[in-house]
Structure formats: structure tokens, C-alpha cells
C-alpha positions as a Markdown table, in Angstrom:
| # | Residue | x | y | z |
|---|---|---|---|---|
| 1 | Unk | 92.1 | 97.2 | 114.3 |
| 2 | Unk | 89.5 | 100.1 | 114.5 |
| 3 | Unk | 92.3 | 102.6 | 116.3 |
| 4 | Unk | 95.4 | 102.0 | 113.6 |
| 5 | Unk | 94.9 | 105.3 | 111.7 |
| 6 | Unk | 94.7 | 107.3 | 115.0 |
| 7 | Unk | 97.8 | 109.8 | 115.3 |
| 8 | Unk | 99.5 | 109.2 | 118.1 |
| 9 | Unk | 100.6 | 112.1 | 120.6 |
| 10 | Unk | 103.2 | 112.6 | 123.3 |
| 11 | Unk | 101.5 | 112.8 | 126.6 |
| 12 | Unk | 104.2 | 114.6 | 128.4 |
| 13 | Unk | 102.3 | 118.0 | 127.2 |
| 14 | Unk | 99.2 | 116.7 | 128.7 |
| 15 | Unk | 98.1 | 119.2 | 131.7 |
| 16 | Unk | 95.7 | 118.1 | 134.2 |
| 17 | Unk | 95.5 | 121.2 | 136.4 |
| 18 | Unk | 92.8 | 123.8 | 136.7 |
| 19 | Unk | 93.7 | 127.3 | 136.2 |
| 20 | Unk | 92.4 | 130.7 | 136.6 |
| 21 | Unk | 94.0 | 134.1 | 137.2 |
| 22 | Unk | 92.4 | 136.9 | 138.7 |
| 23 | Unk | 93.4 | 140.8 | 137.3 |
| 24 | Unk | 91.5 | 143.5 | 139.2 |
| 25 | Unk | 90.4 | 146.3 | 136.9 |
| 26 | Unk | 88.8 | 149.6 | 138.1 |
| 27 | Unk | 85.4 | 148.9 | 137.2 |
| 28 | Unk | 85.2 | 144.9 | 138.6 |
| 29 | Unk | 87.7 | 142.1 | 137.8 |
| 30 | Unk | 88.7 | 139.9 | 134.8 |
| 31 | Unk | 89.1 | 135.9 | 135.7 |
| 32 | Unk | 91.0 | 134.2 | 133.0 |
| 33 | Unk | 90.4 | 130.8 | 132.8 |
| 34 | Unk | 93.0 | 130.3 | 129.5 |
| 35 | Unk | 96.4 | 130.0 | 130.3 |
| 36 | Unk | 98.4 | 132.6 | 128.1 |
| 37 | Unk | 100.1 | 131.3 | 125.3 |
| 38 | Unk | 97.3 | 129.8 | 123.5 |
| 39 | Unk | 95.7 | 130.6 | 119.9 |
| 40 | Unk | 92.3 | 131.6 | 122.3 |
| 41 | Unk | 91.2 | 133.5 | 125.3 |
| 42 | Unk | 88.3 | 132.8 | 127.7 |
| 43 | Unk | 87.9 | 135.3 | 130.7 |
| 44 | Unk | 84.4 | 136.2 | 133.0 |
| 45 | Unk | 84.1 | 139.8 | 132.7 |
| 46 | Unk | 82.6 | 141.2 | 136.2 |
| 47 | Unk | 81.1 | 144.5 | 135.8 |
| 48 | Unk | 80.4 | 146.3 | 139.0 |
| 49 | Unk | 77.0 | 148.2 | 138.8 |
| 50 | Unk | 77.2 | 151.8 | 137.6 |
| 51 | Unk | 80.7 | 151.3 | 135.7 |
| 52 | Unk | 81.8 | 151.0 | 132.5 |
| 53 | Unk | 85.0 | 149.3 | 130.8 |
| 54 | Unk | 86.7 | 151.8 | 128.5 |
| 55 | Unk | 85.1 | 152.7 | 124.6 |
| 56 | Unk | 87.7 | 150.9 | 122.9 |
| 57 | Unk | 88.4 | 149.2 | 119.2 |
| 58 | Unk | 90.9 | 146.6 | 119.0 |
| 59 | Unk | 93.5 | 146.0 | 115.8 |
| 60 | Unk | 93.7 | 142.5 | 115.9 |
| 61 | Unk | 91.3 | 141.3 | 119.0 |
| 62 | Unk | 88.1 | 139.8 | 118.2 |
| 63 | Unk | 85.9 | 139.3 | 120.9 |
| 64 | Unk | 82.1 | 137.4 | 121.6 |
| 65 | Unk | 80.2 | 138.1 | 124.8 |
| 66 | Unk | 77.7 | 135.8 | 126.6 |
| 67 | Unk | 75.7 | 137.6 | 129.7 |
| 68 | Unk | 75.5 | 134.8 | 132.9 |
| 69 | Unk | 74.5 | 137.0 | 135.8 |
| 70 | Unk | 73.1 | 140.4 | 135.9 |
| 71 | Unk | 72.3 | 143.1 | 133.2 |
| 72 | Unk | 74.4 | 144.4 | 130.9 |
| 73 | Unk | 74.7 | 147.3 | 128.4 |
| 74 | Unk | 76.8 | 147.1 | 125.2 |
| 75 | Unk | 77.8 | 150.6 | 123.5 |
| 76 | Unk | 79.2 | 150.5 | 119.9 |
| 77 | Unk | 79.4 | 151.0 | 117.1 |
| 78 | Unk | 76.8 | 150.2 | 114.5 |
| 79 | Unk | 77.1 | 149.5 | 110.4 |
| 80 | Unk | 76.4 | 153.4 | 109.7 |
| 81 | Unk | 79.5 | 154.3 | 112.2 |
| 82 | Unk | 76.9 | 155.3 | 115.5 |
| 83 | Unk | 76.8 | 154.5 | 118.6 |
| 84 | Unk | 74.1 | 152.5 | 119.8 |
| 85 | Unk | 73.1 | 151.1 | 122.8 |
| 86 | Unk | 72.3 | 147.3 | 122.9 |
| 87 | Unk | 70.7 | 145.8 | 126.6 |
| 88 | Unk | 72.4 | 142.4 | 126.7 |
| 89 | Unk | 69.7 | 139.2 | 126.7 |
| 90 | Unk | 70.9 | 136.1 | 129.0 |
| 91 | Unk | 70.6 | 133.2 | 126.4 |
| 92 | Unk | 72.0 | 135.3 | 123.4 |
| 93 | Unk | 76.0 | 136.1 | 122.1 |
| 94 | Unk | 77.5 | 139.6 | 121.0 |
| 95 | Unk | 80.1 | 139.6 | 118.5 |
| 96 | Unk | 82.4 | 142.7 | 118.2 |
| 97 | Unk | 84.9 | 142.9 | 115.1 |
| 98 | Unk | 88.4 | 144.4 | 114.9 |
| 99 | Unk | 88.3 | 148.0 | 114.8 |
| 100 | Unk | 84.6 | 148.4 | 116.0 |
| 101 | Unk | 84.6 | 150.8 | 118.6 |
| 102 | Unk | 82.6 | 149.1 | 121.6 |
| 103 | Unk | 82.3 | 149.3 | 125.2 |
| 104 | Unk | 79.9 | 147.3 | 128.5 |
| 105 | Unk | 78.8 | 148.7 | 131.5 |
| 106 | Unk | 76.9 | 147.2 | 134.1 |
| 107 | Unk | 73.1 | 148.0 | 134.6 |
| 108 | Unk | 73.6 | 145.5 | 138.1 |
| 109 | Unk | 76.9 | 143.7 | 139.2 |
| 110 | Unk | 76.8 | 141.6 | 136.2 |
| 111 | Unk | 79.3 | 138.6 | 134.7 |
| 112 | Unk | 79.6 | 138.3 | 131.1 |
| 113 | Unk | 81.7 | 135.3 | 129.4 |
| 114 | Unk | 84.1 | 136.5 | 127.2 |
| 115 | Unk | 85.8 | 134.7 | 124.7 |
| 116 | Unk | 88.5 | 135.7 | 122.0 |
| 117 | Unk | 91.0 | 135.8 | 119.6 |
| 118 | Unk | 94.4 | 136.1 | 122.2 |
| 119 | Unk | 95.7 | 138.8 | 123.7 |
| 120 | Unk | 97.8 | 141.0 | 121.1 |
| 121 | Unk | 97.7 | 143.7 | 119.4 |
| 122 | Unk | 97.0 | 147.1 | 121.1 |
| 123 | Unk | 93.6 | 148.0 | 123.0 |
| 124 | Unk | 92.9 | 151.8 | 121.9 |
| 125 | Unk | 91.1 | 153.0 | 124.9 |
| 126 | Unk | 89.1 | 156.2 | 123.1 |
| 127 | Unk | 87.4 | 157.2 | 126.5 |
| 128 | Unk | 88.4 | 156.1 | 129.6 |
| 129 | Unk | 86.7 | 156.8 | 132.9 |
| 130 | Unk | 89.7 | 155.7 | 134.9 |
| 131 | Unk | 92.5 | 158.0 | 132.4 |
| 132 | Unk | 94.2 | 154.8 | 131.6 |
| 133 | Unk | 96.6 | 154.9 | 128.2 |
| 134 | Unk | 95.9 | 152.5 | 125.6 |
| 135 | Unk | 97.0 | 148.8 | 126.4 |
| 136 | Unk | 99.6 | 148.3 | 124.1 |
| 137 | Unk | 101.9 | 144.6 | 124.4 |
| 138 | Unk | 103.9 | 146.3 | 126.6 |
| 139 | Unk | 101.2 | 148.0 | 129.1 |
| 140 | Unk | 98.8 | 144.9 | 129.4 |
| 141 | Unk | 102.2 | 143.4 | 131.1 |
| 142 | Unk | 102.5 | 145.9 | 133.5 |
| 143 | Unk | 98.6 | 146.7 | 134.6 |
| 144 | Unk | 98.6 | 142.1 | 135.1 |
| 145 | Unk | 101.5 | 142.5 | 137.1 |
């Protein structure tokens, strides 16, 4: 039989349903399209023209961006420890490591794929138009309340 060295898996886990969860952030909105709980994180980053997320470095968050809609900025932080400034291509993906200080703002209303490692760790907001603390465990729970 061509299948008798397939593993063989409990379909009572299987989920069927579509998912997304909306958070509203000051400068546009986050849609996750991961459930929580897994070892990955997809969201759409939208960007509202004119505004910028916080300049932030993560300790154990990796994140890659892929521009959809719009025009996008990337500020961070290059191999010599600058800041540059990076005008997001459609077509091409940005990869941020942990600890590089980084930050997007939108040019236009713009949607940028995120994808990443989950969501732990704390979020050290260095500059923050909106005054918002760092998004440690316990303050990402209450701003997706």
C-alpha cells in the first residue's frame, strides 16, 4: 500500500473555521489572522497616512514585512547602529531582527503583511507618539482587551 508509512493523526483538533481579530491601534488597526497560541503570528498592519507605529526593538520578536496597498516608510536601524530610512517596494520583504530598533509609517493609508515569531517577550516602545509604555506580557493583554 503506497499510504502505510503515513502517521496517522487525530482529527478531533482539526479546525475548519476562519478567524480574524481586529485590535484598533492609534495610528490604524492590526487584523490578526493567527489564532494566539501558535508557534507563529500573521497580522495586516494598516497604517493610516501621516502616522507612525512606535520606534521599538523587540527581545524575542522577530518580525518580516510585505507592503500590499499603499506606501510605506521603514525607520531603523542599520549594521553601523543609524537610523535609516528605507521606502518599502510592493513585490519585496523586510526582515527586522531581535533587538533592532525599527519603526513604519505610512506615506498613504497603506497595508503591510506582517508575519512573526509569536507574541512574547516585551515590545520596548523607545519613542512613542501616542505616550504609550512598553508592551510588556502583561500590557499587550490589556491594550487587546
Amino acid at each position: 500500500m503506497p499510504n502505510a508509512d503515513l502517521p496517522t493523526f487525530d482529527p478531533a483538533a482539526f479546525n475548519t473555521e476562519s478567524y480574524v481579530q481586529k485590535y484598533d491601534k492609534p495610528w490604524g488597526y492590526e487584523l490578526h489572522w493567527v489564532p494566539a497560541g501558535l508557534p507563529y503570528m500573521g497580522k495586516v498592519l494598516h497604517i493610516n497616512e501621516g502616522t507612525r507605529i512606535s520606534l521599538q526593538l523587540h527581545d524575542a520578536k522577530q518580525e518580516s514585512w510585505f507592503l500590499f496597498k499603499g506606501r510605506a516608510m521603514i525607520i531603523w536601524e542599520n549594521d553601523q547602529g543609524e537610523l535609516v530610512e528605507t521606502e518599502m517596494q510592493p513585490g519585496q520583504g523586510y526582515t527586522t531582527q531581535i533587538g533592532q530598533r525599527h519603526r513604519l509609517a505610512g506615506l498613504t493609508d497603506c497595508d503591510i503583511i506582517e508575519v512573526s515569531s509569536p507574541e512574547r517577550g516585551t515590545t520596548y516602545r523607545l519613542e512613542d507618539d501616542y505616550a504609550r509604555p512598553h508592551e510588556t506580557p502583561e500590557q499587550r493583554q490589556i491594550e487587546r482587551a
